[in-house]
C-alpha positions in Angstrom: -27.2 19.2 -25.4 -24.6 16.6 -26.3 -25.2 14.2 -29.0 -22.7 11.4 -30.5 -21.3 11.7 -34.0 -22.7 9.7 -36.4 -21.3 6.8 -38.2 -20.2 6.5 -41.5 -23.3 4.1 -42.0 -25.6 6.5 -40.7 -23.9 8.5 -43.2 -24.3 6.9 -45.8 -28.4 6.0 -44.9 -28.9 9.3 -44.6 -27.4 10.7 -48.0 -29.0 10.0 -51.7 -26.8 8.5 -54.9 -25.6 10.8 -57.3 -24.6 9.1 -60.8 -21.4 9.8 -63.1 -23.5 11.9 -65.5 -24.4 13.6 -62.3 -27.9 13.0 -62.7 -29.1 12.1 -59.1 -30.6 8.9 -58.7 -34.4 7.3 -58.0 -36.4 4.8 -58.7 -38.0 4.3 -61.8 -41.3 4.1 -60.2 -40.3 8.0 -59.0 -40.7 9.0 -63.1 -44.1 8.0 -62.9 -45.3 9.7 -59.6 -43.0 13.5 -60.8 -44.8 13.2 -64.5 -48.4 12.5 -62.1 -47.8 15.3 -60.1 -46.9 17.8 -62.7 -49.9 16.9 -64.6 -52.4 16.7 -62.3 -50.6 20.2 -60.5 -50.9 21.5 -63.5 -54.8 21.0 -64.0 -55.4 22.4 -61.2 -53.9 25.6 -61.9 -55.8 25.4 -65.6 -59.1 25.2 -63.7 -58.5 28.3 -60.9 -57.0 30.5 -64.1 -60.2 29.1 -66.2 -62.7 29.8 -63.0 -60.8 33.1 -62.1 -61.3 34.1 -66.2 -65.2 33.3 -66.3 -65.7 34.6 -63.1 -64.1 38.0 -64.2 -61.6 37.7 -60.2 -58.1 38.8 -60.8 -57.8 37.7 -57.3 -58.3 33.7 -58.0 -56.4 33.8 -60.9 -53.3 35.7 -59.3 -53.4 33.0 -56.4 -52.3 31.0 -59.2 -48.8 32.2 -59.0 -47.3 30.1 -56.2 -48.4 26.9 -57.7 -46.9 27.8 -60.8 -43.2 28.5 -59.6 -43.7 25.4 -57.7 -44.4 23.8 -60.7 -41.8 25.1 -62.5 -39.1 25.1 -60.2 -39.9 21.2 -59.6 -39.7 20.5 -63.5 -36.4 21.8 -63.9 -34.8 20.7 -60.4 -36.1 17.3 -61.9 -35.2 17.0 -65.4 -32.4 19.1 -66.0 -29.9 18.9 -62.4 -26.7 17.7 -63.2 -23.8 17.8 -60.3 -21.3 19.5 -61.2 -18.5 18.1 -59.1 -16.7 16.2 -61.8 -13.2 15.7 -62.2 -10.1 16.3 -60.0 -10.2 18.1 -56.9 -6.9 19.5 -57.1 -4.6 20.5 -54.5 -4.9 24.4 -54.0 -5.0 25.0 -50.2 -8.4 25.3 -49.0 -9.2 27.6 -45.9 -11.9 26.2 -43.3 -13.6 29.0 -41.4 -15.8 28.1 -38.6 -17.3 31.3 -36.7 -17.9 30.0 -33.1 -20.6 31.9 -30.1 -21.5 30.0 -27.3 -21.7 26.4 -29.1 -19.8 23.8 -26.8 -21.6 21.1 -26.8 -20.6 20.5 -30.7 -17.8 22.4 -31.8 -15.4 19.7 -31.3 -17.2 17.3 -33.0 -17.2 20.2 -35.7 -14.0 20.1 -35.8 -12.8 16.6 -35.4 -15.2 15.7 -39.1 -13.1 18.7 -40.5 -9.9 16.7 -39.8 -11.5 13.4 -41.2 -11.5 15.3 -44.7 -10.6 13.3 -47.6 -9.4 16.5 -48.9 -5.2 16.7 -47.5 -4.2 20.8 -48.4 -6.6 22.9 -46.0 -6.1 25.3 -42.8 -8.9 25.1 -40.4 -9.5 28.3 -39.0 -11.9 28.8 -35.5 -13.1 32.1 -34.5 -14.4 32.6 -31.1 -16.4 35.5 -30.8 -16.6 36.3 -27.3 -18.2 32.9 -25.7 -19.4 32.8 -22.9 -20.4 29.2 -22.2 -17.3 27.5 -22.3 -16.3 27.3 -26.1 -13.2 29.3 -25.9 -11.4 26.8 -22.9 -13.0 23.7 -25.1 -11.6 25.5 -28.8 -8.0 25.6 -26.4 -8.1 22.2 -25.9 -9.6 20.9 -28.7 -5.9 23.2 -30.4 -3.4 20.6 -28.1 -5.1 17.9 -29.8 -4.9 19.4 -33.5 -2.2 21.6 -33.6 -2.4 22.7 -36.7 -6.0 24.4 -36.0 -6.0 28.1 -35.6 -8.1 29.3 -33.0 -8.6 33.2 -32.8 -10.3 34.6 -29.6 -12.1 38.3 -30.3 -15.0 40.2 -28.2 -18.3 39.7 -29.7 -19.0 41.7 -32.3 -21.6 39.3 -34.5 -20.7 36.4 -36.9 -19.6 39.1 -40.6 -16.5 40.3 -38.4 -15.8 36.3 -36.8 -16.0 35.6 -40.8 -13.7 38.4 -41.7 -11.3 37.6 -38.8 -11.1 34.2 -40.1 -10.7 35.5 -44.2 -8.1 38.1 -43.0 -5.9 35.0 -41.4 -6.0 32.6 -44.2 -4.3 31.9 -46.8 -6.5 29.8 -49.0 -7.0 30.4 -52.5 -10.9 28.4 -52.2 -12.6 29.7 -48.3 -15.4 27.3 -46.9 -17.6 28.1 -44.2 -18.9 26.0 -41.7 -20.7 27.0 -39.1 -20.2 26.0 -35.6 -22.8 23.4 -35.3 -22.7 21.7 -38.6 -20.7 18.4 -39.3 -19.5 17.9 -42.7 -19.0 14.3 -44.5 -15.5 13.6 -45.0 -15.8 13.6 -48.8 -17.4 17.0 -48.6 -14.4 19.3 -49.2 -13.5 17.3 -52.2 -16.5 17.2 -54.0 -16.2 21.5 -53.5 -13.1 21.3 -55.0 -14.5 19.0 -57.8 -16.8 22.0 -58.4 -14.9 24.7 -59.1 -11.8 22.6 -60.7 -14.2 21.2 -63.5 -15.5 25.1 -64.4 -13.8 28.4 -63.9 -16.5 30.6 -64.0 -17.5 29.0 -60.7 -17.1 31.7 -57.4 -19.5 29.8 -55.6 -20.3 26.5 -54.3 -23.2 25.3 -52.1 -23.1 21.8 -50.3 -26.4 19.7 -49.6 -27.8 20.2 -45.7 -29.1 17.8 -43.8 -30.7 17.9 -40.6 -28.6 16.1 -37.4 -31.5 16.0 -35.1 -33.9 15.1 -37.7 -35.6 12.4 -34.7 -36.0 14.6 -32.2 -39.2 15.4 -32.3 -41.7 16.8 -34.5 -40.5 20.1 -35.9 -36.8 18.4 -36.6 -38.7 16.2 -38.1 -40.7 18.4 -40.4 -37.1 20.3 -41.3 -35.9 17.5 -42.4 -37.9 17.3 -45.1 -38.6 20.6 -45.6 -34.4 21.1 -46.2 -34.4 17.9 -49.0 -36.9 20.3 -50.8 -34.6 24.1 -50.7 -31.7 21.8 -51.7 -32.6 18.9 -54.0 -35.4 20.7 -55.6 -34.8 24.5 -55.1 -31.3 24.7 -55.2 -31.0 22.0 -57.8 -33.3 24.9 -59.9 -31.1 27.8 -59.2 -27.9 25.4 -59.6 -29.2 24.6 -63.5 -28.9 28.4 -64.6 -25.3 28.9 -62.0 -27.6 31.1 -59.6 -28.2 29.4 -56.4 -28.9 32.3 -54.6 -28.0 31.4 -50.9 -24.7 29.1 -50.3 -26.1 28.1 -46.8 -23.6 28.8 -44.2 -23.5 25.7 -42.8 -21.7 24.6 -45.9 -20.5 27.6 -48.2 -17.6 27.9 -50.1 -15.6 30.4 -52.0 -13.1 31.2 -54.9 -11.2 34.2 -52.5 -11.2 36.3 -55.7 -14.9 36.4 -56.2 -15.6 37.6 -52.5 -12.2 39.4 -51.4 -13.3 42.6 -52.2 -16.6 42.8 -50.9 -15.4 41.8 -47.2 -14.4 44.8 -46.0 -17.1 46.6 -47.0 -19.6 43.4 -45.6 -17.4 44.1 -42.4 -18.4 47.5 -41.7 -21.6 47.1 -42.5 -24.1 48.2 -39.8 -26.8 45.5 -40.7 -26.1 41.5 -39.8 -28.7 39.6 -40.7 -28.5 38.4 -44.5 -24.6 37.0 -44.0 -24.8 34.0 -46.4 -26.6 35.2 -48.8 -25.0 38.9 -49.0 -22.0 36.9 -49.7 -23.4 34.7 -52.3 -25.3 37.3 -53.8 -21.7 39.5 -54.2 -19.9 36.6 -55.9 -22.9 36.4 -58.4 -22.9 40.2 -59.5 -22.0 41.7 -62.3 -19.3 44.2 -61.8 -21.6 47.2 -62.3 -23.7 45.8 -59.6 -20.4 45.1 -57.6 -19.5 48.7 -57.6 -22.7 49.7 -56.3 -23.1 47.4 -53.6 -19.1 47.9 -52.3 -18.1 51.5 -52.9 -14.6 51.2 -51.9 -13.7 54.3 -50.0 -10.7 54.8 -47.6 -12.1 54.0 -44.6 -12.5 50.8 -46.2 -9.5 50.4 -47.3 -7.5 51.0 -44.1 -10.0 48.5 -42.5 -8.7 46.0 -44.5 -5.1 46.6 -44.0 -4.0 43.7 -41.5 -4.9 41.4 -45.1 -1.6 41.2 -46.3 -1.8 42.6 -49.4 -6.0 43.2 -49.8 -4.3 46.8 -51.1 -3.4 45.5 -54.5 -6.8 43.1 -54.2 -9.2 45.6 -53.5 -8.0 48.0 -56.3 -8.9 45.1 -58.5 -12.2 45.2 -57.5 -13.4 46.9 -60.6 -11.8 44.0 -62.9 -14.0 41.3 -61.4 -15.6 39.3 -63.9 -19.1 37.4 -63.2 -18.9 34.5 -61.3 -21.6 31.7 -61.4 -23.1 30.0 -58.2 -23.8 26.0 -57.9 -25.2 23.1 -56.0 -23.1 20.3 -55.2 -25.3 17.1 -54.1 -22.7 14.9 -53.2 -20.8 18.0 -50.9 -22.9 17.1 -47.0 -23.2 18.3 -44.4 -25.0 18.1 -40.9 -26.4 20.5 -39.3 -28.4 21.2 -35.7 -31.7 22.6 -36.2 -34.3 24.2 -33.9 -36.0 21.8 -31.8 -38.1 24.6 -29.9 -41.0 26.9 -31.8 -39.6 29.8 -30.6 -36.3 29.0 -31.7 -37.3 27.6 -35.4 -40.1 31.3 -35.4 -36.8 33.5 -34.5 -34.5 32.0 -37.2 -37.2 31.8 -39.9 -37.7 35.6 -38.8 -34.0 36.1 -39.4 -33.3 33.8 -42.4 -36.6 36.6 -44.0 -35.0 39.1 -43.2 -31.4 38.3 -44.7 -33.7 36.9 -47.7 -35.4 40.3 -48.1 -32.5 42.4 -47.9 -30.5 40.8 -50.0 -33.1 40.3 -53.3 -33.4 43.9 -53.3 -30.0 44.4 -54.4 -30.5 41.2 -56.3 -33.4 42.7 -58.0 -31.5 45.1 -59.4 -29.5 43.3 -61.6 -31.2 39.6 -61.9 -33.0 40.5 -65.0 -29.4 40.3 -66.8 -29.4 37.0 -66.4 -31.2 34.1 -67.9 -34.7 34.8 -68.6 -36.2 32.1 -67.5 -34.4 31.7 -63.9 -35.3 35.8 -63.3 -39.0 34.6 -63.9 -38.6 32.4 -61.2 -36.5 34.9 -59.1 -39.1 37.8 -59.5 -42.3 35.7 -58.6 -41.0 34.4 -55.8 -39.6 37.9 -54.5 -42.9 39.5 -55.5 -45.0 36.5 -53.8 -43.2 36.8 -50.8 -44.9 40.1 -50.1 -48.0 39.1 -51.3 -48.4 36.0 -49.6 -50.1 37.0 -47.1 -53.0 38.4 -48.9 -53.2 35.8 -51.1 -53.8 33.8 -47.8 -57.0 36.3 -46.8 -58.0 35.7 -50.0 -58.2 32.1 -50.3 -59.2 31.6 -46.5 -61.5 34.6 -46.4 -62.5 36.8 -48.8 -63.4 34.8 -51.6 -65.8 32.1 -49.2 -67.1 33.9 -46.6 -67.6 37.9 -48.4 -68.2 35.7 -52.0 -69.5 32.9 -50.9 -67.1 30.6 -53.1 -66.2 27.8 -50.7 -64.8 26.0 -53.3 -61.3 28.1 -53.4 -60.1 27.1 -49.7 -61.1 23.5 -50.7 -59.0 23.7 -54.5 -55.9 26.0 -53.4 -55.5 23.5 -50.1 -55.5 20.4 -52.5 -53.2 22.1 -54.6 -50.6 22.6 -52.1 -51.1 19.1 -50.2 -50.9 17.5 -53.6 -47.6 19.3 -54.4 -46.4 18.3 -51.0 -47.2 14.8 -51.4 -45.3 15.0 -54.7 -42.4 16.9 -53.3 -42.4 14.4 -50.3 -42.6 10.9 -52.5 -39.8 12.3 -54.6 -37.7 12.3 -51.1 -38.6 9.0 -50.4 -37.5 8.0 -53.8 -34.4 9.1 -53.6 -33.7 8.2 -50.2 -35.1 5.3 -49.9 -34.9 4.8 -45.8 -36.6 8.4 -45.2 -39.2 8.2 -42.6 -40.0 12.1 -42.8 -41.3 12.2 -46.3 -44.8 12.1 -45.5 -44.7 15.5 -42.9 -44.1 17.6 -46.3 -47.9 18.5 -47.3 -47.5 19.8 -43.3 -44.7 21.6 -44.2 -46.5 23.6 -47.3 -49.5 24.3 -45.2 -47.1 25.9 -42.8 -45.2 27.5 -45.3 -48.2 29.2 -47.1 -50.6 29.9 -44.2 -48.1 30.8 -40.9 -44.3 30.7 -42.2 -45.7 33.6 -45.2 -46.7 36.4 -42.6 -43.3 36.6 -41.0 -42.7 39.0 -43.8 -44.4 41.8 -41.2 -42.3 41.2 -38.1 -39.0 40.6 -40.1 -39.9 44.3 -41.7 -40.4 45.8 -38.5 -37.2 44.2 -37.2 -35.2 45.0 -40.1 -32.4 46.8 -38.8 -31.8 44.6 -35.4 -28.9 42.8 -35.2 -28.6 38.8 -34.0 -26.0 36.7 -33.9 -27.3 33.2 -35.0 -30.6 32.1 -34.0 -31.3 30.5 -30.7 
């Protein structure tokens, strides 16, 4: 597949406003329909609790749950967001790492946005892990005509040890990721660096995604919207209490101190599946929690020895304070999503997989933090289990063995009514959306197919797959 860059007014079309108080920016007329929707979302969890009490079912009045995080993850991505980009960038050198397998037909357009950067002081690193398509000759020639980039070829041995490559040859004291078939806006790097200049308890930095192939066809176009929700509603959530809990690879970026010493051990690791939020989920920890996830032993050690000095660095390890983890809305970037079923089923398998994983370590330490966001953290872990069931519940048990056919009919409303919600504030914000309305698609998917992946991402929990498609 080749595709065109876009322009810098498709750009900007495509992006929402983000004001100086960091407060992103809608329509007034947007107040109205997010205060609606909480209200009336909120009824119609009063009446299944109610129903569920007088009816003496634990089981309608635990389906409750997911409407409830939605709630409250919606009320606090709403009113209390703020970007925290603000100030200076700075001028510490920034290392670009872009982990490349068998992704010609983009990587130099990759690339060539990287160079565009408003942001001067970086070191664009590409590692090629053993392409076989192509990308290695294109990553040679796309070298004559940046000579600065630094293009590493290695066998394949998955996208942590492309990563680690990259980390080892930098010299950076901030690392972004990018992966190989994202394009980033030129003022993307900057706004990082606004980020974690304007706080120092910042070791992680998330940018927003959005789709490239959003018009392809109808899944693109049902990711589309379904990405403006995990960033400028989830992540704004997480971002509020400085614990997004997954700086997307397709735009991730690092203090080198809060990740340096848990690379080695995320090198050796036999398990590959859960890289972007392993490492966001390290630079989060608190030390105790570090030294239990990263037990550094000498086998480690000696792995890490062609980092200049990661010696001196790893023995730090235990002295590593808590870092905090944040969304940056005006940080975008592009990036190619599944246009195929199979190919959108396989990554969502992965992407539950990586999310599973890594909220088990999570879970043990998340209840440190603030109370409220480990509410949020906790139901959603625990729903993502029980999702399922609450599925044959609602569907099955409760109308056809109980004969209340009034749950399908509430819990469906519910969900359509929070997607219509979640979907209007998208078109609010960016007014020239067309793929607002496919949301209440999107949380019918999400609840009734998307939820039982959980089983074949169990089963397939220790396979290893670099990317997705």
């Amino acid at each position: 597949m080749t595709l065109n860059p876009p322009t810098t007014i498709q750009f900007k079309a495509a992006t929402q406003k983000v004001a100086v108080n960091g407060r992103i920016t809608t329509r007034k007329k947007a107040w109205i329909v997010r205060l609606t929707a909480l209200t009336l979302i909120s009824q119609v969890i009063f009446f299944n609790l109610q129903q569920g009490i007088e009816l003496g079912d634990p089981l309608v009045i635990y389906s409750t749950l997911m409407p409830i995080h939605a709630l409250i993850v919606m009320a606090i991505g709403w009113f209390f967001y703020r970007n925290p980009a603000k100030g200076k960038a700075g001028t510490d050198l920034v290392s670009v790492i872009i982990p490349v397998y068998n992704q010609k037909a983009m990587i130099e357009i990759v690339i060539d946005a990287i160079y565009q950067s408003t942001y001067s002081n970086i070191e664009i690193i590409a590692v090629n892990d053993g392409s076989t398509d192509g990308s290695k000759e294109i990553l040679d020639q796309i070298q004559r005509k940046h000579p600065s980039l630094k293009v590493i070829h290695k066998k394949n041995e998955g996208k942590r040890k492309a990563v680690a490559e990259g980390f080892y040859s930098s010299n950076g004291r901030y690392v972004v990721l990018i992966d190989s078939d994202s394009v980033i806006d030129k003022h993307a790097i900057t706004e990082l660096m606004k980020a974690f200049n304007s706080n120092p308890k910042v070791g992680a930095v998330v940018g927003e995604a959005k789709v490239w192939n959003y018009r392809k066809c109808l899944l693109t176009k049902c990711q589309d919207v379904w990405y403006d929700y995990a960033f400028n509603i989830h992540k704004t959530t997480e971002s509020v209490f400085g614990s997004v809990m997954c700086c997307s690879g397709c735009l991730a970026s690092y203090r080198r101190e809060a990740i340096e010493n848990f690379i080695p051990y995320w090198v050796e690791a036999k398990i590959h599946n859960s890289d972007d939020r392993d490492l966001t989920s390290y630079a989060i920890a608190i030390p105790w929690a570090k030294k239990e996830l990263a037990p550094i032993s000498q086998k480690l050690l000696e792995s890490s020895a062609q980092y200049d000095d990661a010696e001196d660095r790893i023995l730090t390890a235990q002295a590593m304070v808590e870092w905090k983890s944040v969304y940056v809305a005006t940080a975008v970037v592009y990036t190619d999503v599944p246009e195929k079923l199979r190919g959108y089923i396989k990554q969502q398998t992965r992407w539950k997989k990586g999310y599973v994983r890594s909220n088990f370590f999570v879970s043990s330490f998340f209840w440190k933090k603030n109370p409220l966001m480990a509410m949020i953290f906790y139901t959603e872990f625990m729903t993502t289990f029980t999702a399922p069931l609450i599925a044959t519940i609602v569907l099955f048990y409760e109308p056809v063995i109980l004969g209340r056919f009034w749950i399908p009919f509430v819990f469906i409303m519910g969900s359509l009514l929070t997607g219509l919600a979640q979907g209007l504030d998208y078109k609010f914000r960016v007014p020239k959306t067309k793929n607002w309305k496919y949301k209440p698609l999107m949380n019918l998917v999400a609840s009734f197919v998307l939820s039982w992946l959980v089983f074949p991402a169990l089963w397939n929990y220790r396979k290893n797959q670099w990317l997705t498609r």
